[in-house]
CHARMM internal coordinates of N, CA and C (Angstrom, degrees):
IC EDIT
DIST 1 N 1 CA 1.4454
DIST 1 CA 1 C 1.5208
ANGL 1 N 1 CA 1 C 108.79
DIST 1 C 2 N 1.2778
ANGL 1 CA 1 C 2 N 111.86
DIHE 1 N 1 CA 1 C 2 N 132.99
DIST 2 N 2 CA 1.8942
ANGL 1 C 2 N 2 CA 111.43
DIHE 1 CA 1 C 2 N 2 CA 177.61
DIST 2 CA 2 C 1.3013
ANGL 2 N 2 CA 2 C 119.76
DIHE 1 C 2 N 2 CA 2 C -111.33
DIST 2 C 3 N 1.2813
ANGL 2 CA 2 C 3 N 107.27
DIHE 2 N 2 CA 2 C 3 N 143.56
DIST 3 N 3 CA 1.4246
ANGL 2 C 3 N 3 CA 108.51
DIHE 2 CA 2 C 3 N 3 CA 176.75
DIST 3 CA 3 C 1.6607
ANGL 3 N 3 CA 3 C 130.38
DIHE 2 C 3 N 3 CA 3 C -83.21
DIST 3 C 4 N 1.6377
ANGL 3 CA 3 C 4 N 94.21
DIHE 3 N 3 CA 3 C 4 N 135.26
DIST 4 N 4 CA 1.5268
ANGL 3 C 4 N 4 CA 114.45
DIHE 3 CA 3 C 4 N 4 CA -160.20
DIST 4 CA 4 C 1.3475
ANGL 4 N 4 CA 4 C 95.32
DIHE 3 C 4 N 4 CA 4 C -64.83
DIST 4 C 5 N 1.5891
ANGL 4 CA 4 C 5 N 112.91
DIHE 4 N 4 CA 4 C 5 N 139.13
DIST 5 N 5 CA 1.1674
ANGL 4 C 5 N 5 CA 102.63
DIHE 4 CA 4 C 5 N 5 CA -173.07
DIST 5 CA 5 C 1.8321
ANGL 5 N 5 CA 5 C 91.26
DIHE 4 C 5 N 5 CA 5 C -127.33
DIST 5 C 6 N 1.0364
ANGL 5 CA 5 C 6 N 121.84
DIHE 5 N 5 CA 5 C 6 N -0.72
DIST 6 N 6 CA 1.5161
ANGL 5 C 6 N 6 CA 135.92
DIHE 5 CA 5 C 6 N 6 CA 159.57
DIST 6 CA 6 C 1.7165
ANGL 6 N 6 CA 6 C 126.64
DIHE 5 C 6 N 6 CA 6 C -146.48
DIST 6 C 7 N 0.7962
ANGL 6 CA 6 C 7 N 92.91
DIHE 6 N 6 CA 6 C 7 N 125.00
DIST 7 N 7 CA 1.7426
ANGL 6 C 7 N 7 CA 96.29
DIHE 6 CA 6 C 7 N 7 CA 162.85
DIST 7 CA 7 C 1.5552
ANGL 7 N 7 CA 7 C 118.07
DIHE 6 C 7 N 7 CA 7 C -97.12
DIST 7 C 8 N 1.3669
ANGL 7 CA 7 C 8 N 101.88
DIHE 7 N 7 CA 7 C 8 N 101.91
DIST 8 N 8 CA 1.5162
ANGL 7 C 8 N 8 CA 117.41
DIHE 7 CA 7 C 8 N 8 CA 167.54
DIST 8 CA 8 C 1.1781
ANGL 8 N 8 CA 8 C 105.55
DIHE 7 C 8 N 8 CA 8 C -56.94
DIST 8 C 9 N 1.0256
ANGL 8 CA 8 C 9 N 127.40
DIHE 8 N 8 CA 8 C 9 N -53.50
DIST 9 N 9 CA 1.8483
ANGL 8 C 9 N 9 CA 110.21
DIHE 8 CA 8 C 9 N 9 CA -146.51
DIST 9 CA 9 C 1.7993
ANGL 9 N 9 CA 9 C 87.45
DIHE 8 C 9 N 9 CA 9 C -155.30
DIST 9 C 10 N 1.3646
ANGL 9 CA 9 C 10 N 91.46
DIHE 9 N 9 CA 9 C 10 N 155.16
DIST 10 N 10 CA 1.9666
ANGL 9 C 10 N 10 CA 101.23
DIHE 9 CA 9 C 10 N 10 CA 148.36
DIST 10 CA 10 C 1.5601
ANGL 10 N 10 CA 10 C 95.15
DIHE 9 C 10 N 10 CA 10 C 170.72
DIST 10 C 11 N 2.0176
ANGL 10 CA 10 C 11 N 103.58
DIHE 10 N 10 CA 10 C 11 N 143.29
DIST 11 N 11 CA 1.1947
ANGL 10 C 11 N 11 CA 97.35
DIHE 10 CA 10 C 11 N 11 CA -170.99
DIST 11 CA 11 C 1.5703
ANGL 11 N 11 CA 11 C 90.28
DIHE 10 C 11 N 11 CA 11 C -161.62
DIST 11 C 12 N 1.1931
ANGL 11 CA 11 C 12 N 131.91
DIHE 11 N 11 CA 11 C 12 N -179.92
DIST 12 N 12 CA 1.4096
ANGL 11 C 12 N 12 CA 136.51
DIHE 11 CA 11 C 12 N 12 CA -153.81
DIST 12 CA 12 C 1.5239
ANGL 12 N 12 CA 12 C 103.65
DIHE 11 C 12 N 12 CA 12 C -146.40
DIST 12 C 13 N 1.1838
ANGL 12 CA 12 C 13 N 109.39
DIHE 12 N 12 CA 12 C 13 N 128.63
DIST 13 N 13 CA 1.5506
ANGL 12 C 13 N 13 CA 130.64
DIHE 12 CA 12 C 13 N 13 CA 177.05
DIST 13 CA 13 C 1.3722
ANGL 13 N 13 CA 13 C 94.90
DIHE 12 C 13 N 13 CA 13 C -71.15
DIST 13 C 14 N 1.4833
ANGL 13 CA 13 C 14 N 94.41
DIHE 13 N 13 CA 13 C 14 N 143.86
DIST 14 N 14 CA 1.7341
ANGL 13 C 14 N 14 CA 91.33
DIHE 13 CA 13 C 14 N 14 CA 143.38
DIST 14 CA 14 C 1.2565
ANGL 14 N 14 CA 14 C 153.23
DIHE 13 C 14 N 14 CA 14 C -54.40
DIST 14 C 15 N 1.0517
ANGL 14 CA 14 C 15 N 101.71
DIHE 14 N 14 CA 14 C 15 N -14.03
DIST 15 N 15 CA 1.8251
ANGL 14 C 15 N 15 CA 128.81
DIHE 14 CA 14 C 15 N 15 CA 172.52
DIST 15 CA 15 C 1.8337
ANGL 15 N 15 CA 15 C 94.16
DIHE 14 C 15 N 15 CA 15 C -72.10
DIST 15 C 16 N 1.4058
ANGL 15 CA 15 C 16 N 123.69
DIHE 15 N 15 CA 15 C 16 N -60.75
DIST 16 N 16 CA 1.2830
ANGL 15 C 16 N 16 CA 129.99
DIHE 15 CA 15 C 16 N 16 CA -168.82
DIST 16 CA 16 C 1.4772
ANGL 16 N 16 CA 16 C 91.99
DIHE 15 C 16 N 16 CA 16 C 139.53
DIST 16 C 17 N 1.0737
ANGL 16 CA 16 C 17 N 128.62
DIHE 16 N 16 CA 16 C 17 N -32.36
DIST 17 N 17 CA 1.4472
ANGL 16 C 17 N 17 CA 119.82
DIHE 16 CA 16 C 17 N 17 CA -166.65
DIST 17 CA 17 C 1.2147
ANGL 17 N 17 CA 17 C 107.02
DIHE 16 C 17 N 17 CA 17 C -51.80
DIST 17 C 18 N 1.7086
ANGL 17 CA 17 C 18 N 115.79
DIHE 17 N 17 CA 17 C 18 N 122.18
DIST 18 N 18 CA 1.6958
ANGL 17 C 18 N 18 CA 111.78
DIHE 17 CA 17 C 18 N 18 CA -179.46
DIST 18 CA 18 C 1.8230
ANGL 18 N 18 CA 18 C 116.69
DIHE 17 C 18 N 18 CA 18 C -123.66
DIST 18 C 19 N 1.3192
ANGL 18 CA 18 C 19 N 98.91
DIHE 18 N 18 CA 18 C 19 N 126.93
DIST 19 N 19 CA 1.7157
ANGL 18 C 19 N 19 CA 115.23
DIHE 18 CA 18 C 19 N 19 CA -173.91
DIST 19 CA 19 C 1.6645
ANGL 19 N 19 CA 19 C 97.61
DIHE 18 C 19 N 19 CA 19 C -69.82
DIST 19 C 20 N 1.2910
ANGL 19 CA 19 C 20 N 100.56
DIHE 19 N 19 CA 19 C 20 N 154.78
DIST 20 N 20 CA 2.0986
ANGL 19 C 20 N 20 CA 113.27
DIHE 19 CA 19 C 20 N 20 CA 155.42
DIST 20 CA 20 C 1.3315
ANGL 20 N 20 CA 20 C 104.39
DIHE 19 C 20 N 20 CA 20 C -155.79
DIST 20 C 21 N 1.3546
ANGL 20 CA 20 C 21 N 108.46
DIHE 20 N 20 CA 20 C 21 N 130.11
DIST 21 N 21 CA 1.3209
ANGL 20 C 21 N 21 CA 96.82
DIHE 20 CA 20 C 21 N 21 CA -151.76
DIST 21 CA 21 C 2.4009
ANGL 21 N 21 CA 21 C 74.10
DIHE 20 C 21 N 21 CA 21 C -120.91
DIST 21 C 22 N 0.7171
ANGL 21 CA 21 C 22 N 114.34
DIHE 21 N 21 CA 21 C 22 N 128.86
DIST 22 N 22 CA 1.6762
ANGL 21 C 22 N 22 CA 143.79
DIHE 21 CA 21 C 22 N 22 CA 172.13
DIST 22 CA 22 C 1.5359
ANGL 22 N 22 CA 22 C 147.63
DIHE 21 C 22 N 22 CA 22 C -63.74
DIST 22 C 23 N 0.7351
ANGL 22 CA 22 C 23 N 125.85
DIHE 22 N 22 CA 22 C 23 N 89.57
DIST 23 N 23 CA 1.7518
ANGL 22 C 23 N 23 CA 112.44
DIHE 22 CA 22 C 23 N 23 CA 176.17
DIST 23 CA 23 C 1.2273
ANGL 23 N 23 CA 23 C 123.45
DIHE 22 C 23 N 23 CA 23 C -102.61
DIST 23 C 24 N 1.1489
ANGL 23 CA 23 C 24 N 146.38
DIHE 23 N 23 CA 23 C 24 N 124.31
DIST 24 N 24 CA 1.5426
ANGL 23 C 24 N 24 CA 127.49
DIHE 23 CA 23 C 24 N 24 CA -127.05
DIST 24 CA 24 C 1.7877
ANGL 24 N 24 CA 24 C 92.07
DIHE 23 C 24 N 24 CA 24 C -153.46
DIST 24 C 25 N 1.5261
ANGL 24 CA 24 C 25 N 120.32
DIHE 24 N 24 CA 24 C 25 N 148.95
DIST 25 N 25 CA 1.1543
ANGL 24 C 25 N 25 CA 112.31
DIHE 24 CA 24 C 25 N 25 CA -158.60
DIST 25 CA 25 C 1.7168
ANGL 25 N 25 CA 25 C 108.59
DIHE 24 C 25 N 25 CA 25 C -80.90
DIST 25 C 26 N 1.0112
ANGL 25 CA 25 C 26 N 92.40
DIHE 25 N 25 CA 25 C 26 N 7.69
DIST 26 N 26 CA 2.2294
ANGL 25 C 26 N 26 CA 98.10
DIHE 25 CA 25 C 26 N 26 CA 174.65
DIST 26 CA 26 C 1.7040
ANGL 26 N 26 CA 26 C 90.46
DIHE 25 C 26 N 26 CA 26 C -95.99
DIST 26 C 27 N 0.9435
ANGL 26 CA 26 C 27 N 131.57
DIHE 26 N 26 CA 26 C 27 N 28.92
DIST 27 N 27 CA 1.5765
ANGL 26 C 27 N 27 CA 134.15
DIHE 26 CA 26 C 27 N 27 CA 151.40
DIST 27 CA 27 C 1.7068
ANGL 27 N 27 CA 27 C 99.18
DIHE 26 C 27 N 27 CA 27 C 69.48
DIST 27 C 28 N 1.3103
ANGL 27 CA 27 C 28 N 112.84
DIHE 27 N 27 CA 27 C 28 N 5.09
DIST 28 N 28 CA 1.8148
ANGL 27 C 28 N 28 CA 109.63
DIHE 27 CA 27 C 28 N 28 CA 165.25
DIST 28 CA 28 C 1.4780
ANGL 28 N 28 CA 28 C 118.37
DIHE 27 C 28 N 28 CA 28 C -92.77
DIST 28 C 29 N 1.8100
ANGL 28 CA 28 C 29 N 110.02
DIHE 28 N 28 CA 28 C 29 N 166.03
DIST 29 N 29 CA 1.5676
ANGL 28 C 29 N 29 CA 111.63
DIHE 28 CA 28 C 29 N 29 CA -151.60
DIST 29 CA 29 C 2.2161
ANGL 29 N 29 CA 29 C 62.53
DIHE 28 C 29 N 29 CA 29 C -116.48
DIST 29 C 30 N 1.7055
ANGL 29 CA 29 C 30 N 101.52
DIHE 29 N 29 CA 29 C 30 N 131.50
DIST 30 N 30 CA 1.4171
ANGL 29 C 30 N 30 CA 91.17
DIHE 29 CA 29 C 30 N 30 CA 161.99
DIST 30 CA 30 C 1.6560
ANGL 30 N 30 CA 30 C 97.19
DIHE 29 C 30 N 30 CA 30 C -120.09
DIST 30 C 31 N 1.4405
ANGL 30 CA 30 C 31 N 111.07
DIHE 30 N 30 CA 30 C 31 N 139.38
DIST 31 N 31 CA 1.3178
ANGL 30 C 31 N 31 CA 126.86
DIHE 30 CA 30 C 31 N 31 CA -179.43
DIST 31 CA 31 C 2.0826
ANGL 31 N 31 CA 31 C 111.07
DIHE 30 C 31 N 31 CA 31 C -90.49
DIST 31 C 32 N 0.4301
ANGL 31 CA 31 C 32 N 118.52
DIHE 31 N 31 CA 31 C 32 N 57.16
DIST 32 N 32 CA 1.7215
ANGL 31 C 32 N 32 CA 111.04
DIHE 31 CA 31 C 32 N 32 CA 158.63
DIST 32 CA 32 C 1.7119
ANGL 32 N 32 CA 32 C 135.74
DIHE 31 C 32 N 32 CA 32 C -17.37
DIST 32 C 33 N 0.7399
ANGL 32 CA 32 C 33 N 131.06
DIHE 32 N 32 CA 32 C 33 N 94.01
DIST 33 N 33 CA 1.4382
ANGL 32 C 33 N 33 CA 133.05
DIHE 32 CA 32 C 33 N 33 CA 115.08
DIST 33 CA 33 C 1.4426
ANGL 33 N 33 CA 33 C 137.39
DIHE 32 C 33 N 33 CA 33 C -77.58
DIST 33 C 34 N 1.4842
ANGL 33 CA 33 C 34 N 108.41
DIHE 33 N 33 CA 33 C 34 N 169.94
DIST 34 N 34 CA 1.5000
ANGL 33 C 34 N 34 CA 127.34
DIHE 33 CA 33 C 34 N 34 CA -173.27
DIST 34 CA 34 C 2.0289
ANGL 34 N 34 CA 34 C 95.83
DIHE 33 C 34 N 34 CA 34 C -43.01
DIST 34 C 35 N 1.3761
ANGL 34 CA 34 C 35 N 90.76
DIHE 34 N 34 CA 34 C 35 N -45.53
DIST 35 N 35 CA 1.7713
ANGL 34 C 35 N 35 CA 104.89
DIHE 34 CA 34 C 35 N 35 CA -168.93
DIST 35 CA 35 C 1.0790
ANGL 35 N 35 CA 35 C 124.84
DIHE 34 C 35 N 35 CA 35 C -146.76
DIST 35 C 36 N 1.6344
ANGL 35 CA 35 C 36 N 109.06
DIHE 35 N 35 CA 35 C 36 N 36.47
DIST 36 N 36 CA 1.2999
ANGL 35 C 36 N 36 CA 117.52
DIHE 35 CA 35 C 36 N 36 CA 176.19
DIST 36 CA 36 C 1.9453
ANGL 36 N 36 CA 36 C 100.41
DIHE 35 C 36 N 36 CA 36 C -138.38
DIST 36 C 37 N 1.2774
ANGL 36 CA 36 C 37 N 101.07
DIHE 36 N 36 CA 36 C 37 N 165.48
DIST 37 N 37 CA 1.5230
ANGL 36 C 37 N 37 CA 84.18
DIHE 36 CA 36 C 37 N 37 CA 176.84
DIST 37 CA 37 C 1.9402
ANGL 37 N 37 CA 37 C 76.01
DIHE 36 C 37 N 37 CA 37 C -179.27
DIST 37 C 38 N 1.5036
ANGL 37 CA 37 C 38 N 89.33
DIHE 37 N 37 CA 37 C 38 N 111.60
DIST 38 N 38 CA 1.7070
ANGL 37 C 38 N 38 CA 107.97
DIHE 37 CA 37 C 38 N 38 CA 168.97
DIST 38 CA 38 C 1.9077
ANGL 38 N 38 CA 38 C 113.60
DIHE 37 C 38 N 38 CA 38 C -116.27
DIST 38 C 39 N 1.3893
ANGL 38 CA 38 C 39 N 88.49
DIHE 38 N 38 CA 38 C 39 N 111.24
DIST 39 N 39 CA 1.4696
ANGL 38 C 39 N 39 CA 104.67
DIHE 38 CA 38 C 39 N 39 CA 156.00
DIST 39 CA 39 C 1.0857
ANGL 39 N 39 CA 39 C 131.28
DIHE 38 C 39 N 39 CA 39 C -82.93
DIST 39 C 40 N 1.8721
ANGL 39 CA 39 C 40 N 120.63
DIHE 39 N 39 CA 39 C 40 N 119.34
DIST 40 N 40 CA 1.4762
ANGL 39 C 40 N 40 CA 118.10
DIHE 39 CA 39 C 40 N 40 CA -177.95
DIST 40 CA 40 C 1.5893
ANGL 40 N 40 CA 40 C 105.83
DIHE 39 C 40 N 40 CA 40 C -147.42
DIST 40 C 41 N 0.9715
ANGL 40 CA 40 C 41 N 104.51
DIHE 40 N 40 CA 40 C 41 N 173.62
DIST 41 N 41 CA 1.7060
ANGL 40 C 41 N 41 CA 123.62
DIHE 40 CA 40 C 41 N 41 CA -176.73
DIST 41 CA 41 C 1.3317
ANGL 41 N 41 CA 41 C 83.99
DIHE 40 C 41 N 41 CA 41 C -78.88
DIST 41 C 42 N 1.4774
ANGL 41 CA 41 C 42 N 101.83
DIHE 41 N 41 CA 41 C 42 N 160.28
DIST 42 N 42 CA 1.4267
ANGL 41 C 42 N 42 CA 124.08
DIHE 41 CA 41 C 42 N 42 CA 173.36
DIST 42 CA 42 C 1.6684
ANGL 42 N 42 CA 42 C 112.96
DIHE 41 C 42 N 42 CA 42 C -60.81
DIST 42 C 43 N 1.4839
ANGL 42 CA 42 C 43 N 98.43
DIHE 42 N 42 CA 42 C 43 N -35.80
DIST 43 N 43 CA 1.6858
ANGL 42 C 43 N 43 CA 101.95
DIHE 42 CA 42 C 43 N 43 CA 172.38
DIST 43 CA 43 C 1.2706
ANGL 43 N 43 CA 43 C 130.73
DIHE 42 C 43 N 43 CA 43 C -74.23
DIST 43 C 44 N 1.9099
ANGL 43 CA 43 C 44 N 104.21
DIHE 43 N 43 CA 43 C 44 N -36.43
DIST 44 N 44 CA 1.3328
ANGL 43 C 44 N 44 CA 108.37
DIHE 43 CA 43 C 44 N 44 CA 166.23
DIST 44 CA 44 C 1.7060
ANGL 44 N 44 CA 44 C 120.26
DIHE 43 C 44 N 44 CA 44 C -57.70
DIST 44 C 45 N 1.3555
ANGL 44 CA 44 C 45 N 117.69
DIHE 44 N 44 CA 44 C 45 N -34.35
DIST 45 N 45 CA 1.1544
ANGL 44 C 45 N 45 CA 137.63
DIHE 44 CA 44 C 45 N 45 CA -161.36
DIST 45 CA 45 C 2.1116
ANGL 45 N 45 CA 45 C 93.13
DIHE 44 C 45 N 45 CA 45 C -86.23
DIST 45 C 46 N 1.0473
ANGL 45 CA 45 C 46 N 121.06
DIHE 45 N 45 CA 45 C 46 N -49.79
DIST 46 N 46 CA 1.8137
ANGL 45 C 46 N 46 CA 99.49
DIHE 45 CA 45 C 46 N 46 CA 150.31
DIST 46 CA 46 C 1.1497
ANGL 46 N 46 CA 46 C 137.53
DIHE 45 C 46 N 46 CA 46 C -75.66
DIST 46 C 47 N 1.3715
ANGL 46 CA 46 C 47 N 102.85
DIHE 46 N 46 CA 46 C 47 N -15.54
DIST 47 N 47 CA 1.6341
ANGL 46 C 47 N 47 CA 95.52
DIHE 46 CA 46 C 47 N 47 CA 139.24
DIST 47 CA 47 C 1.6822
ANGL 47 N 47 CA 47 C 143.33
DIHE 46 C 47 N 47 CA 47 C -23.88
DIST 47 C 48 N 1.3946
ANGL 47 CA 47 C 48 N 77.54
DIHE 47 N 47 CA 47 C 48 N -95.99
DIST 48 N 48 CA 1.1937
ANGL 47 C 48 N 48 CA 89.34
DIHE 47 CA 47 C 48 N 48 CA 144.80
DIST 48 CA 48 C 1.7815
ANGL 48 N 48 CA 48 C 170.24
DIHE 47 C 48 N 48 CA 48 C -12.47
DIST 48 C 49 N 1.7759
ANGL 48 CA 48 C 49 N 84.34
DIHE 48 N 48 CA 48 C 49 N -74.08
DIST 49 N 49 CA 1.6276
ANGL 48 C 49 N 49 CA 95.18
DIHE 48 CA 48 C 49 N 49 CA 139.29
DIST 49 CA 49 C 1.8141
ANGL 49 N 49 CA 49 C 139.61
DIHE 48 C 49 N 49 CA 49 C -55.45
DIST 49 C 50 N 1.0376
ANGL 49 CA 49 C 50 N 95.82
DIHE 49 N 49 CA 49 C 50 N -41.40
DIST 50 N 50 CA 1.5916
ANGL 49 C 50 N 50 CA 116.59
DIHE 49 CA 49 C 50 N 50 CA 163.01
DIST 50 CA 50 C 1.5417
ANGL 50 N 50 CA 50 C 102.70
DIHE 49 C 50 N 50 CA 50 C -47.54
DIST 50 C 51 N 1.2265
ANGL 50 CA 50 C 51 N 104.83
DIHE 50 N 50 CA 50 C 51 N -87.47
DIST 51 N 51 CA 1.7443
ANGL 50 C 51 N 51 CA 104.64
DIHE 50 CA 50 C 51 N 51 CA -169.83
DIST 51 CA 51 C 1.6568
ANGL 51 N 51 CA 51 C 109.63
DIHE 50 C 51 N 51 CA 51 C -43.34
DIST 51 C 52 N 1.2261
ANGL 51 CA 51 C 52 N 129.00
DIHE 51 N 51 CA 51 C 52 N -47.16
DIST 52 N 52 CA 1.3217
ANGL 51 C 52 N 52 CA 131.51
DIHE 51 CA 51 C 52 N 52 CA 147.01
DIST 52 CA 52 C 1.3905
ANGL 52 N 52 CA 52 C 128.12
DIHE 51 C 52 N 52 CA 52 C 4.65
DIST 52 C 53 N 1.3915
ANGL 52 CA 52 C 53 N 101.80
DIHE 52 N 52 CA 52 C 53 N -81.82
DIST 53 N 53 CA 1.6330
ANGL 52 C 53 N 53 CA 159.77
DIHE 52 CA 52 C 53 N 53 CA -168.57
DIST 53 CA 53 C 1.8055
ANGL 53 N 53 CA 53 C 72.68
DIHE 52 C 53 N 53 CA 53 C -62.88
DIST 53 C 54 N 1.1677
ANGL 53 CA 53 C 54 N 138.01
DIHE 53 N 53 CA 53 C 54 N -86.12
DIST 54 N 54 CA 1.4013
ANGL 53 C 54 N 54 CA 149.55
DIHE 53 CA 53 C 54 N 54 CA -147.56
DIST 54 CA 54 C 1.7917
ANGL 54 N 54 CA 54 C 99.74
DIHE 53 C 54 N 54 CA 54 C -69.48
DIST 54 C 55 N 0.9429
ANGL 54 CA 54 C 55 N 108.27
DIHE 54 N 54 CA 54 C 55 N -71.27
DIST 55 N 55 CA 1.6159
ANGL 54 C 55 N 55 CA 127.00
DIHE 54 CA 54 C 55 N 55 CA 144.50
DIST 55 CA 55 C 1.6795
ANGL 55 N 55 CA 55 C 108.81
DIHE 54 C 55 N 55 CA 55 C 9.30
DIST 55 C 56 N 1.5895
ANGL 55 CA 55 C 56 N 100.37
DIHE 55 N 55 CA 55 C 56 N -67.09
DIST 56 N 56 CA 1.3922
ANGL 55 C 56 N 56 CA 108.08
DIHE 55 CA 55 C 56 N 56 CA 177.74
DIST 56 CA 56 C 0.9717
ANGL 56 N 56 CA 56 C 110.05
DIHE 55 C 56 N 56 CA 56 C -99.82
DIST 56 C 57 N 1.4951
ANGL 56 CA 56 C 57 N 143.21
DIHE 56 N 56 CA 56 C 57 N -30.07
DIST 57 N 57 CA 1.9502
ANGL 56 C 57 N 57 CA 119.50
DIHE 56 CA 56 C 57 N 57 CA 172.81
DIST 57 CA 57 C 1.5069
ANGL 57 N 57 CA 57 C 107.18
DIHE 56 C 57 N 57 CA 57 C -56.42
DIST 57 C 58 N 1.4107
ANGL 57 CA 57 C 58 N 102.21
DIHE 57 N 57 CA 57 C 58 N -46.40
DIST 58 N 58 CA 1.9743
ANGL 57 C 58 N 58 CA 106.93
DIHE 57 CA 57 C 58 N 58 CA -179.87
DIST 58 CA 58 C 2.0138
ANGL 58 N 58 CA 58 C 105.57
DIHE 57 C 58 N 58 CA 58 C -47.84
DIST 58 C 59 N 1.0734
ANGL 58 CA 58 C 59 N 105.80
DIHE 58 N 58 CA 58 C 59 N -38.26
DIST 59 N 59 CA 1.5943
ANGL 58 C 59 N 59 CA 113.79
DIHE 58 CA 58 C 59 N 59 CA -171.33
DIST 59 CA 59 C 1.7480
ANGL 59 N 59 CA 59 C 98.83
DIHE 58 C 59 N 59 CA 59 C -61.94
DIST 59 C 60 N 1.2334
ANGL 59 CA 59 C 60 N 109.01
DIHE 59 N 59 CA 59 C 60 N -66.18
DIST 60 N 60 CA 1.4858
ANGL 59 C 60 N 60 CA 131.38
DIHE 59 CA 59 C 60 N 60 CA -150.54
DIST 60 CA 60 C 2.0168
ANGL 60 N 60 CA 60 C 85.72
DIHE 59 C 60 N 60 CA 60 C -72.83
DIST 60 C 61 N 1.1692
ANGL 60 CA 60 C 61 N 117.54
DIHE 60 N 60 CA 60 C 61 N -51.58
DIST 61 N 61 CA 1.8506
ANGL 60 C 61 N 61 CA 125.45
DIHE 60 CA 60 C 61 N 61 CA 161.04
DIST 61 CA 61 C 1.5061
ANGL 61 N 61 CA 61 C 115.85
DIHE 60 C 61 N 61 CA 61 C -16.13
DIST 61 C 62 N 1.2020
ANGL 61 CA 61 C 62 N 82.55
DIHE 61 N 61 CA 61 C 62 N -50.90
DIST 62 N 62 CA 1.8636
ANGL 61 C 62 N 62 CA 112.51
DIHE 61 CA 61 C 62 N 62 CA -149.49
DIST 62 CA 62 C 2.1144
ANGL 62 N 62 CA 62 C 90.45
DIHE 61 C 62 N 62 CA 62 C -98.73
DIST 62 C 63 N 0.9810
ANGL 62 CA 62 C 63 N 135.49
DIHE 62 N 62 CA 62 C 63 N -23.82
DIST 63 N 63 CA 1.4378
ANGL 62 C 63 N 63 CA 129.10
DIHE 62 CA 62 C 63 N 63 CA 170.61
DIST 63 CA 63 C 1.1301
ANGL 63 N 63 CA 63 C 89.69
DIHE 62 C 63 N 63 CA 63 C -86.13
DIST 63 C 64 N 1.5927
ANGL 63 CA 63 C 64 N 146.06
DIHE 63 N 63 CA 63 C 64 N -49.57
DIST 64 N 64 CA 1.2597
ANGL 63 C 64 N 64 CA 119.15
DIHE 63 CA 63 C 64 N 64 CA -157.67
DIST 64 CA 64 C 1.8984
ANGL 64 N 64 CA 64 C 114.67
DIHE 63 C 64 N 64 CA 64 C -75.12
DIST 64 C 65 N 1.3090
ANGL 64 CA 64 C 65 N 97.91
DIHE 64 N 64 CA 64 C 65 N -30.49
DIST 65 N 65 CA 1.2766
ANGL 64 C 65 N 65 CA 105.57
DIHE 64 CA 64 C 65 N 65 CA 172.57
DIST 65 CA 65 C 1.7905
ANGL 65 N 65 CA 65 C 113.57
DIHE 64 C 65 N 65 CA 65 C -44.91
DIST 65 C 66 N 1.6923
ANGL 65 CA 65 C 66 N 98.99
DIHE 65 N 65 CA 65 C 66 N -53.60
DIST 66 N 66 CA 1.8601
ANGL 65 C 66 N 66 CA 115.98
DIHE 65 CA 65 C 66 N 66 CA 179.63
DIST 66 CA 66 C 1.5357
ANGL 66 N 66 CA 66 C 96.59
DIHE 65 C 66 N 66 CA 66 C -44.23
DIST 66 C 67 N 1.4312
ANGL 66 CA 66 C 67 N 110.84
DIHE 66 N 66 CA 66 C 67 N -65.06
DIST 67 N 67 CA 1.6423
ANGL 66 C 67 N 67 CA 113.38
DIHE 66 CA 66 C 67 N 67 CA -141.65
DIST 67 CA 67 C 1.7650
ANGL 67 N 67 CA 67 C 85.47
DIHE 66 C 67 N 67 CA 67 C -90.97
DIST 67 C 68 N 1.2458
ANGL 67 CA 67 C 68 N 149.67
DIHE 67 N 67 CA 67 C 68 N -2.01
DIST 68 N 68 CA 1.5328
ANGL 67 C 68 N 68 CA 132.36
DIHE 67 CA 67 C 68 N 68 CA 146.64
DIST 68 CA 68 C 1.5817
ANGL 68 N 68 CA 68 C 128.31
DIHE 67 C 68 N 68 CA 68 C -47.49
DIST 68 C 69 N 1.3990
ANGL 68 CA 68 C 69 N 110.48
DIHE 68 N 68 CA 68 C 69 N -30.32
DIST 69 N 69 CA 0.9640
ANGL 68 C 69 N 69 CA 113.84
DIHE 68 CA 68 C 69 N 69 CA 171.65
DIST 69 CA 69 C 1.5917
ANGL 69 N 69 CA 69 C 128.81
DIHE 68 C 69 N 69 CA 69 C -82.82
END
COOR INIT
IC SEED 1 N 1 CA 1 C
IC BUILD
C-alpha cells in the first residue's frame, strides 16, 4: 500500500456513496469507492477522465435532444 501524497478530489453522491480520487508516492492516481478501488498511471487515469469528460457532453447532448421534444 503507498502513501498518498495528495488528494485530488473526494466528494459524496447523493445516495452517500463517497469517491477519493489519490496520488500516491509510487507515481499512481488510486480512485476509491465504498468497493471499488482502481489503480492507474497518471496517463491511464487521463484517460480516463477524457472518456468521462465525453461520457457527459454525450449525456447532457442526449437530454437536450429528450426535453426538445
Amino acid at each position: 500500500m503507498a502513501i498518498v501524497e495528495e488528494l485530488l478530489a473526494q466528494f459524496e453522491t447523493p445516495s452517500g456513496q463517497t469517491y477519493r480520487i489519490e496520488y500516491n508516492e509510487n507515481g499512481f492516481v488510486h480512485l476509491h469507492t465504498e468497493h471499488i478501488r482502481l489503480d492507474l498511471t497518471p496517463e491511464e487515469f487521463l484517460k480516463l477522465s477524457d472518456a468521462i469528460t465525453e461520457g457527459h457532453e454525450t449525456l447532457l447532448d442526449r437530454k437536450d435532444e429528450l426535453t426538445a421534444n
